[in-house]
C-alpha positions in Angstrom: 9.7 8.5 12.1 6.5 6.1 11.5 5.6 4.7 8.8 2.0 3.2 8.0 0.6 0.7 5.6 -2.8 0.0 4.8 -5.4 -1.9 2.3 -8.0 1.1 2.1 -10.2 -1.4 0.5 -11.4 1.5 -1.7 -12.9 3.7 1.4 -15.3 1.3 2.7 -15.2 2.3 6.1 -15.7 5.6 5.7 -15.8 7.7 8.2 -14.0 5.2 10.3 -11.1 5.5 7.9 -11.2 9.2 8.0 -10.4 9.5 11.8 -7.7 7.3 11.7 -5.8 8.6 9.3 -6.0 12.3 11.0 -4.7 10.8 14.4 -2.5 7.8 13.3 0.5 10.7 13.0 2.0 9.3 10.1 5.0 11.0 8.5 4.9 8.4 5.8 1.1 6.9 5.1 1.0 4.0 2.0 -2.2 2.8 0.9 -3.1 0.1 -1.7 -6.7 0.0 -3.1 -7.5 3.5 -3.4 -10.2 5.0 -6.0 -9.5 8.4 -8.0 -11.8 10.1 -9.5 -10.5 11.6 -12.9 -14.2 13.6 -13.0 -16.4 15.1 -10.5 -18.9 12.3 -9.0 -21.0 12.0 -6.0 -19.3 10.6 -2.8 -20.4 7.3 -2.8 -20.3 4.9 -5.7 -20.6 1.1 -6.8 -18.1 -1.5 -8.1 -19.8 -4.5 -9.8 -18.7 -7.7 -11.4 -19.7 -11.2 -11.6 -18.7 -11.9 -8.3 -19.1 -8.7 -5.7 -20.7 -5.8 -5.3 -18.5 -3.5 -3.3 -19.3 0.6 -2.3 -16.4 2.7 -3.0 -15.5 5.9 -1.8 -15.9 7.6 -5.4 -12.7 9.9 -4.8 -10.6 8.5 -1.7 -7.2 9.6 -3.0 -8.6 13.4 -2.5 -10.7 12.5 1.0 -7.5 11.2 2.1 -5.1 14.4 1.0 -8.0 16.4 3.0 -7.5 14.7 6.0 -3.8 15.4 5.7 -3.6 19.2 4.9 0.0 20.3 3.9 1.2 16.4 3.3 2.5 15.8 -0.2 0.9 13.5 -1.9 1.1 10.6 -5.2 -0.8 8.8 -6.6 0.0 5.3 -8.7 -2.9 3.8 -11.2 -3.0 0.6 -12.1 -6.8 0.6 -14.3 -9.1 2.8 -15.4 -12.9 1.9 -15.5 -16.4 3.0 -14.5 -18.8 2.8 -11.1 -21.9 3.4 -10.8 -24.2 5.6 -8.5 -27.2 4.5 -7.4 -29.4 5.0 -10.8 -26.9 3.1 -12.6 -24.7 6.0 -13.9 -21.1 5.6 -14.7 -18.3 7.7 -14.0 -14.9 7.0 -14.9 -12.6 5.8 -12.2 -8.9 4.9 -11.2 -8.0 2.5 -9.0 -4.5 2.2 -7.9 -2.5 2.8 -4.4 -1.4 6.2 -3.1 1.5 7.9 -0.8 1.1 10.8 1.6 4.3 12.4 2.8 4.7 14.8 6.4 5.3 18.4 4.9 8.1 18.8 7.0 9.8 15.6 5.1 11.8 16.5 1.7 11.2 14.5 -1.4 14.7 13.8 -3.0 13.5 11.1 -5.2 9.9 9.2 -6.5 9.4 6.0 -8.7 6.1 4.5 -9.8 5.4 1.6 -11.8 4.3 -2.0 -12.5 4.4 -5.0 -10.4 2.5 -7.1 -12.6 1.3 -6.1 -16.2 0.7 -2.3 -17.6 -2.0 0.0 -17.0 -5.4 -1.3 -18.0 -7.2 1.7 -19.3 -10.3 0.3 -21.3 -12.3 -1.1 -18.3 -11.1 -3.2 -15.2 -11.1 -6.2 -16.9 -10.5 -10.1 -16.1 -8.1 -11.3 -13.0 -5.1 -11.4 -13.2 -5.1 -7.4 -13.1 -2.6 -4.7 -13.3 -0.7 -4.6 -9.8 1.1 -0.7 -10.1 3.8 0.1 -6.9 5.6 3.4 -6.3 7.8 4.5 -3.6 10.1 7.5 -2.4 13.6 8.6 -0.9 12.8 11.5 2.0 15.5 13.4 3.7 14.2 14.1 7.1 15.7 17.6 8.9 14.9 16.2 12.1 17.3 13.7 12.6 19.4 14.0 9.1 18.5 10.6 7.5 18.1 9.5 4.0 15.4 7.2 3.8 14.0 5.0 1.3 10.5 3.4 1.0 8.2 1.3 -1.4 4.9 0.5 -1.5 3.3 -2.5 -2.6 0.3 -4.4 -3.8 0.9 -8.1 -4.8 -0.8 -10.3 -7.7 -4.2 -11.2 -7.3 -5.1 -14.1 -9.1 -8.1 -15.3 -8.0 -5.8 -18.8 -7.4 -4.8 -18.2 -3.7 -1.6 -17.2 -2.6 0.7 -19.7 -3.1 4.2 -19.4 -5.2 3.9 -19.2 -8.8 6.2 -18.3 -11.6 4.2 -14.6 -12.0 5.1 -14.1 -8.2 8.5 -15.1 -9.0 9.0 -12.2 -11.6 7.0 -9.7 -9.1 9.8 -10.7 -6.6 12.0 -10.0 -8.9 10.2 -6.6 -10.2 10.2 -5.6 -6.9 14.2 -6.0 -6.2 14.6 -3.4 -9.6 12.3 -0.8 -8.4 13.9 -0.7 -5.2 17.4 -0.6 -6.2 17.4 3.1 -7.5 15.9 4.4 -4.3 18.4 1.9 -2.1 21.4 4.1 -0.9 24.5 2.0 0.9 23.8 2.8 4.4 20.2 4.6 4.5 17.2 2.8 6.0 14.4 1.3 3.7 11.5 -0.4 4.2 9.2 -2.4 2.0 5.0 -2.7 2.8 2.2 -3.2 1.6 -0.4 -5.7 0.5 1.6 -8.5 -0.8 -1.4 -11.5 -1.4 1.3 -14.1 0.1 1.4 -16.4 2.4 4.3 -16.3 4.8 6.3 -19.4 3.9 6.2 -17.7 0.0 10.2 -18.0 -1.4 9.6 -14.5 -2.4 10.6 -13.6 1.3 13.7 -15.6 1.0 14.8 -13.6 -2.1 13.7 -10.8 -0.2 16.1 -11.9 3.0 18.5 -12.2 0.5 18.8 -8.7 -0.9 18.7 -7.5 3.1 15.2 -7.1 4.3 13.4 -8.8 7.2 9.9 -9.1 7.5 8.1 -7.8 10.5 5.1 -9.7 10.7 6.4 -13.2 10.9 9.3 -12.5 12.7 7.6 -11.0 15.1 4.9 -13.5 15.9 2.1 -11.5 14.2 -0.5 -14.4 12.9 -3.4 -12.1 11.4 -3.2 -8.9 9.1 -7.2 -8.8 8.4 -9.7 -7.8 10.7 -13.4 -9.7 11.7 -14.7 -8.1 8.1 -12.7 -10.3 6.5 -14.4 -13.8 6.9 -11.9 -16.5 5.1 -9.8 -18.2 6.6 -6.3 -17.4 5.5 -4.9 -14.4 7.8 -2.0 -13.0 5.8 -2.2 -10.7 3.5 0.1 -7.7 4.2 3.9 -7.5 4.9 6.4 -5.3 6.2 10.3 -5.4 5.5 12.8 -3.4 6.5 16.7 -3.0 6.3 19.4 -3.4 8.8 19.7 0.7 8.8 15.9 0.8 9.7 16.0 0.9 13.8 12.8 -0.6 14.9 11.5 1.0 18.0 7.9 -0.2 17.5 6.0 -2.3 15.5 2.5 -3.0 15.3 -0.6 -4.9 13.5 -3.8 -3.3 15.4 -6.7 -5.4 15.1 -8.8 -2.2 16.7 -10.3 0.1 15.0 -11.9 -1.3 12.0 -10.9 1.1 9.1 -10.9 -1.4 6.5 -10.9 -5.7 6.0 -7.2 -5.1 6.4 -4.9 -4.2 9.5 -2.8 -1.7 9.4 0.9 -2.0 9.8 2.5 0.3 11.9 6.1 1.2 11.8 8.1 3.5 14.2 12.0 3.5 13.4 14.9 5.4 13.6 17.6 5.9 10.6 21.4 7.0 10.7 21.9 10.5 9.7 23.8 10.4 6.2 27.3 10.6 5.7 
């Protein structure tokens, strides 16, 4: 089975974006940062505030389901707001992270909801913003395995990345959304954008509970591409489970498709008892 996790950053490198996602061959595909558009809108819109001005693709939740045909897909919001086309025009917007699953995969179970704060649905507001995560239980006929899964984008708070008590509580969050979707002896595997830096004690409440991270352990020492021009490399994370086989694990610098790198997952799970 893989597994891939990605920072869209909203679409931005469109239509490099779009070709990688038909031929990654993803049975599970988690994005953070992707835009839905709640009303018809041209392609191509603008997000402002004091300190950026970023394009966005104006409906990537539903660019990426056509690039997947048949996958079933969900979609988590975090904040609702407006961007603008070219003559200034606003169209309502939500920006929040999104899940595409193979058809051939059964959904037994899906959760969605808050890392950090509640929806924010009058405007995108000041940092620190709504962080929304959701994740899934698939049974996969193949091979017979249960499998769980969460997705994840970490607290932004325009403060770095270092530990602070709000990151202490998404740790802790976290652990309660994943515990319904945890079965005893099925694999499950945590990734996303987490906004940490590696030596974080989130991870060690994370070893606790039973997951290993994959991009430390595994000498990985950049998750962002050359779009990205600070200086601090880590970003994004992926745990998984004693019952998650790793057969290959990846962080491709090449191609492009977003400021991100994507994290790329193959594994093997036991087949339920």
């Amino acid at each position: 089975m893989r597994l891939v996790s990605l920072n869209a950053w909203g679409g931005q490198e469109w239509p490099a974006l779009s070709h990688w996602v038909r031929e990654i061959g993803a049975d599970i595909l988690c994005l953070q940062e992707v835009i839905r558009a709640p009303e018809r809108a041209p392609d191509w819109l603008t997000y402002t505030d004091a300190e950026r001005r970023l394009a966005q693709r104006a409906d990537l939740y539903s660019d990426i389901s056509a690039c997947l045909p048949g996958y079933q897909s969900f979609f988590a919001p975090s904040a609702r707001g407006s961007l603008q086309d070219d003559a200034g025009r606003e169209y309502a917007s939500e920006h929040g992270q999104g899940i595409w699953i193979a058809p051939h995969l059964s959904v037994l179970d899906y959760r969605q909801g808050y890392l950090h704060g509640s929806y924010r649905a009058d405007g995108w507001g000041p940092l620190p913003r709504p962080r929304a995560i959701n994740g899934a239980r698939i049974f996969d006929p193949r091979s017979g395995a249960r499998v769980g899964f969460a997705n994840v984008h970490g607290l932004h708070s325009g403060q770095g990345k270092s530990d602070s008590a709000e990151r202490a509580r998404q740790c802790e969050t976290l652990l309660r959304f994943v515990e319904p979707l945890h079965h005893d002896g099925e694999a499950f595997v945590i990734a996303g954008d987490f906004n940490l830096l590696p030596e974080s004690r989130s991870f060690a409440a994370l070893a606790e509970a039973g997951f290993t991270d994959l991009v430390t352990t595994r000498g990985h020492t950049d998750t962002r591409t050359s779009l990205y021009p600070k200086p601090q490399r880590y970003a994004d994370y992926l745990l998984v489970n004693a019952q998650a086989e790793v057969t290959a694990f990846d962080v491709p610098a090449t191609p492009e498709v977003s400021d991100h790198r994507p994290l790329i997952l193959d594994f093997a799970a036991p087949p339920a008892a």
